[in-house]
Jmol script that loads the backbone (N, CA, C; Angstrom):
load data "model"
ATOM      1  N   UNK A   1     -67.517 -32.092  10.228  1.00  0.00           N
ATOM      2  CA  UNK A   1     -66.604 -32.668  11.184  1.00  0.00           C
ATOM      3  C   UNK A   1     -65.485 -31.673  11.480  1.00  0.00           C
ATOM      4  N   UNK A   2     -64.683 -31.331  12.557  1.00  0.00           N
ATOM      5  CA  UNK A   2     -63.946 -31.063  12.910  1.00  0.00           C
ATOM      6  C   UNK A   2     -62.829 -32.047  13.127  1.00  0.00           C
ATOM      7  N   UNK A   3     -61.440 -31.140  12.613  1.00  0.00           N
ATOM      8  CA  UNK A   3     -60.613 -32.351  12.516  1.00  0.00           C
ATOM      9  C   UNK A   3     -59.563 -31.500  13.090  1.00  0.00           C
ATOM     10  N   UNK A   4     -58.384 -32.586  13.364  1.00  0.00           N
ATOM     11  CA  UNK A   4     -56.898 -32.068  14.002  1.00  0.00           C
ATOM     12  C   UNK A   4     -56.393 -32.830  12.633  1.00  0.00           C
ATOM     13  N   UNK A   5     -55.195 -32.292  11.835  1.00  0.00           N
ATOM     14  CA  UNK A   5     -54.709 -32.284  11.074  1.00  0.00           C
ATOM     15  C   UNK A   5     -53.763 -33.432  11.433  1.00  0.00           C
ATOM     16  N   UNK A   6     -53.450 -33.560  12.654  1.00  0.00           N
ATOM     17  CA  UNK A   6     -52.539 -34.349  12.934  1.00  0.00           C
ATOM     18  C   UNK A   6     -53.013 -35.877  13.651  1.00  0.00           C
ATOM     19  N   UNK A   7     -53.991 -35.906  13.493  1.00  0.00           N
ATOM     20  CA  UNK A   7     -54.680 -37.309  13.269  1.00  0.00           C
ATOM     21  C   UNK A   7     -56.387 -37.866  12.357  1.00  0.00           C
ATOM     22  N   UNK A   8     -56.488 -39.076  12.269  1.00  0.00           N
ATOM     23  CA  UNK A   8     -56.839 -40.040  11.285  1.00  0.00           C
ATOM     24  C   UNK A   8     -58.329 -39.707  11.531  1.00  0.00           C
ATOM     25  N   UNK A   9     -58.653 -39.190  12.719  1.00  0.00           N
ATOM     26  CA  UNK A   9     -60.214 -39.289  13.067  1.00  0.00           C
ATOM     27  C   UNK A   9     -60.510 -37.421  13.435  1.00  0.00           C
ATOM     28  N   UNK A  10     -61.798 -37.235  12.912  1.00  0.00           N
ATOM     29  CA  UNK A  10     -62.422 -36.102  13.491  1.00  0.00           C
ATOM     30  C   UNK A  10     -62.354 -36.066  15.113  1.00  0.00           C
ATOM     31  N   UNK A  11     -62.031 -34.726  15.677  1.00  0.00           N
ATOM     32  CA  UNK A  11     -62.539 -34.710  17.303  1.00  0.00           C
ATOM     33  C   UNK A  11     -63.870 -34.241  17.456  1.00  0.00           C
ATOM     34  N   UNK A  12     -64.417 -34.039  15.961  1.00  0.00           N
ATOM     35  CA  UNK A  12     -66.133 -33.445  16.763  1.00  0.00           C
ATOM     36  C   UNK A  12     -66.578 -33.621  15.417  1.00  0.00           C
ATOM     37  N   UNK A  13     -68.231 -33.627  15.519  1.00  0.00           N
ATOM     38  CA  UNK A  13     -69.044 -33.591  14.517  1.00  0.00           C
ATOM     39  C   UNK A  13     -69.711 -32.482  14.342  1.00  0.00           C
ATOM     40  N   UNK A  14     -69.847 -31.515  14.045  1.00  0.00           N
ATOM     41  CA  UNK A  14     -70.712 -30.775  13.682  1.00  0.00           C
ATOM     42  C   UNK A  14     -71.780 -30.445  12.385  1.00  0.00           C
ATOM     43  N   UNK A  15     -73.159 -30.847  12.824  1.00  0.00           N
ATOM     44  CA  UNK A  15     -73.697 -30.985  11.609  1.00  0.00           C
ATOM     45  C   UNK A  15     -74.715 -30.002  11.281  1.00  0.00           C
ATOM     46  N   UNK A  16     -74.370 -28.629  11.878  1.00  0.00           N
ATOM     47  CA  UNK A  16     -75.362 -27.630  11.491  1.00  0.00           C
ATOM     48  C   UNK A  16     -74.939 -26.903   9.839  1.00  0.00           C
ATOM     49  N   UNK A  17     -73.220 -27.500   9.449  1.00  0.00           N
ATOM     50  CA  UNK A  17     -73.171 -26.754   7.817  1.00  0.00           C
ATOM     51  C   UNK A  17     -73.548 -27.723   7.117  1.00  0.00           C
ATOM     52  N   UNK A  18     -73.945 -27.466   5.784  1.00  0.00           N
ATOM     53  CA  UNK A  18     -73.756 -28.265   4.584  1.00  0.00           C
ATOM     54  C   UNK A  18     -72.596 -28.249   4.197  1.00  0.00           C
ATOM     55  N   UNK A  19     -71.913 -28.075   4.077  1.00  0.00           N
ATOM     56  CA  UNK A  19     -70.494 -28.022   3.402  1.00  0.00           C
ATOM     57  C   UNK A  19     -69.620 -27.738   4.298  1.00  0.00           C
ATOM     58  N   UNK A  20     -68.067 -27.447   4.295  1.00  0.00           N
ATOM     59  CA  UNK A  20     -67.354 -27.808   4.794  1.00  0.00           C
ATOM     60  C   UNK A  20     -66.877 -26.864   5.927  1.00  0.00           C
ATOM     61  N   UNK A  21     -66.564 -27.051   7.202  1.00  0.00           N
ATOM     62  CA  UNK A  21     -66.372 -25.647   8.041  1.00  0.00           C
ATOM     63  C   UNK A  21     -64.791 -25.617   8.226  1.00  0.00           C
ATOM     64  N   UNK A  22     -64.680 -24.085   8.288  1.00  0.00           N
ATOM     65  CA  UNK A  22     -63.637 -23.487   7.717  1.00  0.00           C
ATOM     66  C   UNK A  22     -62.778 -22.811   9.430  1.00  0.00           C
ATOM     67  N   UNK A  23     -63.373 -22.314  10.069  1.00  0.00           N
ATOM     68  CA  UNK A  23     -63.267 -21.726  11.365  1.00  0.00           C
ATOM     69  C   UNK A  23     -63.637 -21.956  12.424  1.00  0.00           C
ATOM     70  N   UNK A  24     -63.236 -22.520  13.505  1.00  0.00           N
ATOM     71  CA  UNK A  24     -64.133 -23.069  14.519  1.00  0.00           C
ATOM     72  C   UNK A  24     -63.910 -22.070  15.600  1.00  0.00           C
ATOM     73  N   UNK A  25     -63.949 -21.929  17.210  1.00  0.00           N
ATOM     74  CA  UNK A  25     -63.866 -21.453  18.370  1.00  0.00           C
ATOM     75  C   UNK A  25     -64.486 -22.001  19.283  1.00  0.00           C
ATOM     76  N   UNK A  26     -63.819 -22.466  20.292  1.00  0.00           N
ATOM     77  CA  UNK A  26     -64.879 -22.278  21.624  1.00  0.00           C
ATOM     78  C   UNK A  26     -65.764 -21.059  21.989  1.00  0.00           C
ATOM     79  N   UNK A  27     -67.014 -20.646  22.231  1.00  0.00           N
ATOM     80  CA  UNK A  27     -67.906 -19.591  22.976  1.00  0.00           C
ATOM     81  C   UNK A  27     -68.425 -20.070  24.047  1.00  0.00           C
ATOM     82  N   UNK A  28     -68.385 -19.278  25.090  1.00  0.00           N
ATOM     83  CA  UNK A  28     -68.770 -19.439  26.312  1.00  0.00           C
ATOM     84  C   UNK A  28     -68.874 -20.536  26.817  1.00  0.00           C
ATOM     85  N   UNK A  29     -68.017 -21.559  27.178  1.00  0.00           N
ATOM     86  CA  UNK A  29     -67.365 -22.700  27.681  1.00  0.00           C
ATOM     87  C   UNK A  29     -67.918 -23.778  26.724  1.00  0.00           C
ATOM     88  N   UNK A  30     -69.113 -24.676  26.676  1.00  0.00           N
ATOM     89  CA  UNK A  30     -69.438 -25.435  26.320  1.00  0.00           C
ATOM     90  C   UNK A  30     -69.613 -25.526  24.676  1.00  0.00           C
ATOM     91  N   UNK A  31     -70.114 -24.113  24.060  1.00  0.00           N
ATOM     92  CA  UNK A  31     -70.732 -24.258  22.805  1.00  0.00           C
ATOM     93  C   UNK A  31     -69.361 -23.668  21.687  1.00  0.00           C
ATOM     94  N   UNK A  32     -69.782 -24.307  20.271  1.00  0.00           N
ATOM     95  CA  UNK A  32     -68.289 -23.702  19.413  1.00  0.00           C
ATOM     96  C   UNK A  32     -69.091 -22.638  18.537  1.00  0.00           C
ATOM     97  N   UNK A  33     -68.703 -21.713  18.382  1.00  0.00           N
ATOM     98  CA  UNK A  33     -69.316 -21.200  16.934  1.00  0.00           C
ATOM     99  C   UNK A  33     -68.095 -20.998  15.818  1.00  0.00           C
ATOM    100  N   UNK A  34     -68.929 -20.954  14.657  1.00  0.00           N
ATOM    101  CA  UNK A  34     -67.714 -22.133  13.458  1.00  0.00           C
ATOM    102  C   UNK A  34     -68.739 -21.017  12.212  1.00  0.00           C
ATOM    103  N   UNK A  35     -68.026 -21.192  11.289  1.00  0.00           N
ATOM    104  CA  UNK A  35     -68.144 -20.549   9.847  1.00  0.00           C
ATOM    105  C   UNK A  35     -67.736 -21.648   8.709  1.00  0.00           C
ATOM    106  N   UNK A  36     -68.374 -21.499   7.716  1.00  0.00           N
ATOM    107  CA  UNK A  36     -68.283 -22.824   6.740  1.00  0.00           C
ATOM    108  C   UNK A  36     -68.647 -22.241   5.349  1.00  0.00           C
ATOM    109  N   UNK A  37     -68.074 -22.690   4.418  1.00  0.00           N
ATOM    110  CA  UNK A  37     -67.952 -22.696   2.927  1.00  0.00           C
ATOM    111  C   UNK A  37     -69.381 -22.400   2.402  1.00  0.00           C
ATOM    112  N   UNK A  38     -70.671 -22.872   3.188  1.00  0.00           N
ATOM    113  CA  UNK A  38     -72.177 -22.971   2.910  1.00  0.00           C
ATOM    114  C   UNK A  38     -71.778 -21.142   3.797  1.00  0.00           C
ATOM    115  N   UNK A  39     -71.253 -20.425   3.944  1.00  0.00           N
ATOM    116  CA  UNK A  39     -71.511 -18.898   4.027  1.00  0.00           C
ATOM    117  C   UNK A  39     -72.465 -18.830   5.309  1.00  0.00           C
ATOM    118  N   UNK A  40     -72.700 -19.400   6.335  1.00  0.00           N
ATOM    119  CA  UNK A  40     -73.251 -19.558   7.401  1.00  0.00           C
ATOM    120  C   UNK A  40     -72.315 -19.234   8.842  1.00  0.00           C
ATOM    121  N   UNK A  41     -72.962 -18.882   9.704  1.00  0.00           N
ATOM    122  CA  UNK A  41     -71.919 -18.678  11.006  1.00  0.00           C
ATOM    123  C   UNK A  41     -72.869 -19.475  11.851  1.00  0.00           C
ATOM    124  N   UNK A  42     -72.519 -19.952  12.925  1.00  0.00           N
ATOM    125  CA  UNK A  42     -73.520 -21.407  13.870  1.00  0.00           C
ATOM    126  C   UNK A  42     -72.920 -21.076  15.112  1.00  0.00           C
ATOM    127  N   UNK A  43     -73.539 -21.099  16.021  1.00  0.00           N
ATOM    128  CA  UNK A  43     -73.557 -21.572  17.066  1.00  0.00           C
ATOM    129  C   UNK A  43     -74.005 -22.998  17.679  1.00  0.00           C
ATOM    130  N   UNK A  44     -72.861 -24.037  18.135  1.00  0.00           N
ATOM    131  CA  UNK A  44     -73.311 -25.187  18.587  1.00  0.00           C
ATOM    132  C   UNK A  44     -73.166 -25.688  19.778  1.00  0.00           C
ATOM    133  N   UNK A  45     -73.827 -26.316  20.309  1.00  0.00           N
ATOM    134  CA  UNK A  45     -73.863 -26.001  21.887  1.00  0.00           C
ATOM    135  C   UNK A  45     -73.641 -27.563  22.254  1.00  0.00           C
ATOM    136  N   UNK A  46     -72.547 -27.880  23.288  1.00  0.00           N
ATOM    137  CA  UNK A  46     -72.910 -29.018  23.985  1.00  0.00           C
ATOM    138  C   UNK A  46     -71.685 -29.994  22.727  1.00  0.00           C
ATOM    139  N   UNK A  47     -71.163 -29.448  22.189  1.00  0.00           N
ATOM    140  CA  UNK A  47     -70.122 -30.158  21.406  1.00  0.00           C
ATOM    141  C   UNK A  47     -69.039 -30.988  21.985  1.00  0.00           C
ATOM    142  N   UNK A  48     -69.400 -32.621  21.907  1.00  0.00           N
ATOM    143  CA  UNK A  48     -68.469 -33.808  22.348  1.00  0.00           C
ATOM    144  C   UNK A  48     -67.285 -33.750  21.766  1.00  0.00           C
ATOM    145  N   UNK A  49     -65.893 -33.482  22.248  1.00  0.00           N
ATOM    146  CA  UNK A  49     -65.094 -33.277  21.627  1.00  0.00           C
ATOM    147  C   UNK A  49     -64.475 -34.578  21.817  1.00  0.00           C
ATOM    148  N   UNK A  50     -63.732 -35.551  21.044  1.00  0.00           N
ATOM    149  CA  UNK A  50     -63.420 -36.991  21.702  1.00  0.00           C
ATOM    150  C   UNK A  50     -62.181 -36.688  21.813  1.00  0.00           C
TER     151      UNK A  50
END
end "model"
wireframe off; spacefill off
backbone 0.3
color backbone group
């Protein structure tokens, strides 16, 4: 999940880590690529941000 620190609910789900993601970004408008504790880098595409 992606979270804002400054509220109660995640703004996105991301479920390509096992464990916890550490870095997020927007890439090329639509998709985020993110880095996570599972030592993985992702590209995710099409991410609902609420």
């Amino acid at each position: 999940m992606l979270w804002d620190l400054r509220t109660a609910w995640p703004l996105a789900v991301i479920d390509t880590h096992n464990d916890k993601v550490l870095c997020a970004d927007w890439w090329k408008g639509e998709s985020v690529v993110s880095g996570g504790a599972d030592s993985k880098l992702c590209i995710s595409s099409d991410v609902c941000v609420l």
